[in-house]
C-alpha positions in Angstrom: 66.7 109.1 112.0 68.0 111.9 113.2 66.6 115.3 112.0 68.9 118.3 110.2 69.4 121.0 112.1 67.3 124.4 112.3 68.7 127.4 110.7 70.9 129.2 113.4 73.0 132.2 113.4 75.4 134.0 115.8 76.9 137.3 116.4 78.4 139.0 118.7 78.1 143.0 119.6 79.3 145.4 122.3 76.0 146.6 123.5 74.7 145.6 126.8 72.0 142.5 127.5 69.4 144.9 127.7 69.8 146.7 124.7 70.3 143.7 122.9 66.8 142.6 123.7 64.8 146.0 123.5 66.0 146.3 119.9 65.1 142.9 118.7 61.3 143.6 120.6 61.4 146.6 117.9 60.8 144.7 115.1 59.4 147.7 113.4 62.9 149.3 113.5 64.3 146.3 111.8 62.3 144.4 109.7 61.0 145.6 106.1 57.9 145.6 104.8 54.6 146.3 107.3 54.6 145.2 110.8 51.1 145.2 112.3 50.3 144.2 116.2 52.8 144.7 119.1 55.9 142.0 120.0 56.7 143.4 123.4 54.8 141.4 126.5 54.0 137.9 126.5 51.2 137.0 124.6 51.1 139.9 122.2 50.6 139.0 118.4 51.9 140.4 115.3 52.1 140.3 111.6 54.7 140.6 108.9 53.5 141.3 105.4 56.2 141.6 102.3 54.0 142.2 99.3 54.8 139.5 96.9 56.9 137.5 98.8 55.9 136.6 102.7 53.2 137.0 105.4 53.3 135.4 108.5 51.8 135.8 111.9 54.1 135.5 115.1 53.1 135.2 119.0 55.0 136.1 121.5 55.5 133.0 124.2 58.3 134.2 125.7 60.1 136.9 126.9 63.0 136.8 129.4 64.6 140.2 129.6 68.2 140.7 128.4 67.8 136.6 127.5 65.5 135.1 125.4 62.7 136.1 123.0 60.5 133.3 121.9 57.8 133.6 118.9 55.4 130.9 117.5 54.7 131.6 114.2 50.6 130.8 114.4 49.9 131.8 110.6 52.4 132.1 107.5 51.8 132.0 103.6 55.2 131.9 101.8 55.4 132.5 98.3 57.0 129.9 96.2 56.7 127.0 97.8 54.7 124.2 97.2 53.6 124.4 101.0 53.1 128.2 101.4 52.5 127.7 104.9 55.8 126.1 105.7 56.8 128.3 108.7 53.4 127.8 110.6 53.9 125.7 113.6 57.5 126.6 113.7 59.7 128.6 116.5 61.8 131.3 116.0 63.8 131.8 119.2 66.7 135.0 120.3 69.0 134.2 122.9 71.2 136.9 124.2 74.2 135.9 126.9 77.1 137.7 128.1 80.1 137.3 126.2 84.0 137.6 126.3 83.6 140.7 123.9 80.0 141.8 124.7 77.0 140.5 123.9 76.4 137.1 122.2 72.7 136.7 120.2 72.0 133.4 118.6 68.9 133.2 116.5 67.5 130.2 115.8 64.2 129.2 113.5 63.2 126.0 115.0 61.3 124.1 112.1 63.6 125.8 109.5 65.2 122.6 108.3 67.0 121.9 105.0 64.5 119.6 104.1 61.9 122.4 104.2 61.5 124.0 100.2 62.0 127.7 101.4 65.0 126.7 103.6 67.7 128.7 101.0 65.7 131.4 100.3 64.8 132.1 103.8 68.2 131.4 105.5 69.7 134.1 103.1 66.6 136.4 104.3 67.2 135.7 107.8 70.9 136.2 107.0 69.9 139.8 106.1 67.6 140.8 108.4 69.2 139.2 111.8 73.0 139.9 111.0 72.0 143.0 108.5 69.3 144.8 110.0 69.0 143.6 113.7 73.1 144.1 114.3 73.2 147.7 112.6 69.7 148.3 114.9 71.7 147.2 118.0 75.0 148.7 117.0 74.2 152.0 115.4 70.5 152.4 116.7 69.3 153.2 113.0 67.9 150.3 111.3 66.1 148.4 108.8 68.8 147.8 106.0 67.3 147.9 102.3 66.2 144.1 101.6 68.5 142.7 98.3 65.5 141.5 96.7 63.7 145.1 97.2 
């Protein structure tokens, strides 16, 4: 049987490769909540807490400069689900190529299925943060958006 797809999600901005990727290794300056830990070598570990709603722990396994960012999220407690720790053991993956009209990013969360409980609720917040916060980051260098649920 073949399995759904992960949740994936393009756009496309002016900006250069290069500032593409430096602003998506400043997850502070994009994300909500508290960021602890750094996201800008390989290897580097850090955590995302939402009170009341998310925590999860991210690695970075790879970094190719102005093409891909690669994070294994190592720890996670969601909440809602039955399986709080849905997103542990899954991939979230940045891939920034040149593009007829700039630059193209296409986020995937490998693992974020729509079999998987949270899948709605956590598209839409990856909907927010990726082509809310992280395109306003890259396109207006002032960044993160207030969350909808805030």
């Amino acid at each position: 049987m073949k399995e759904s797809p992960s949740f994936t999600t393009t756009f496309t901005v002016e900006q250069t490769p290069a500032d593409v990727f430096d602003a998506i290794c400043n997850v502070r300056q994009w994300w909500t909540g508290e960021v602890e830990g750094e996201s800008h070598e390989a290897g580097d570990e850090f955590s995302y807490r939402y009170s009341g709603f998310h925590y999860s722990k991210q690695k970075v396994v790879e970094l190719v400069p102005g093409e891909k960012i690669v994070w294994h999220v190592v720890d996670s407690h969601l909440e809602g689900p039955a399986d709080p720790s849905e997103w542990t053991g899954t991939d979230i993956v940045f891939e920034i190529s040149v593009a007829k009209d700039g630059t193209e990013v296409r986020f995937s969360h490998l693992g974020l299925v729509p079999g998987v409980e949270c899948f709605k609720d956590c598209s839409s917040g990856w909907g927010f943060f990726v082509n809310g916060s992280l395109k306003q980051l890259i396109t207006t260098g002032e960044g993160p958006m207030s969350p909808p649920w805030a």
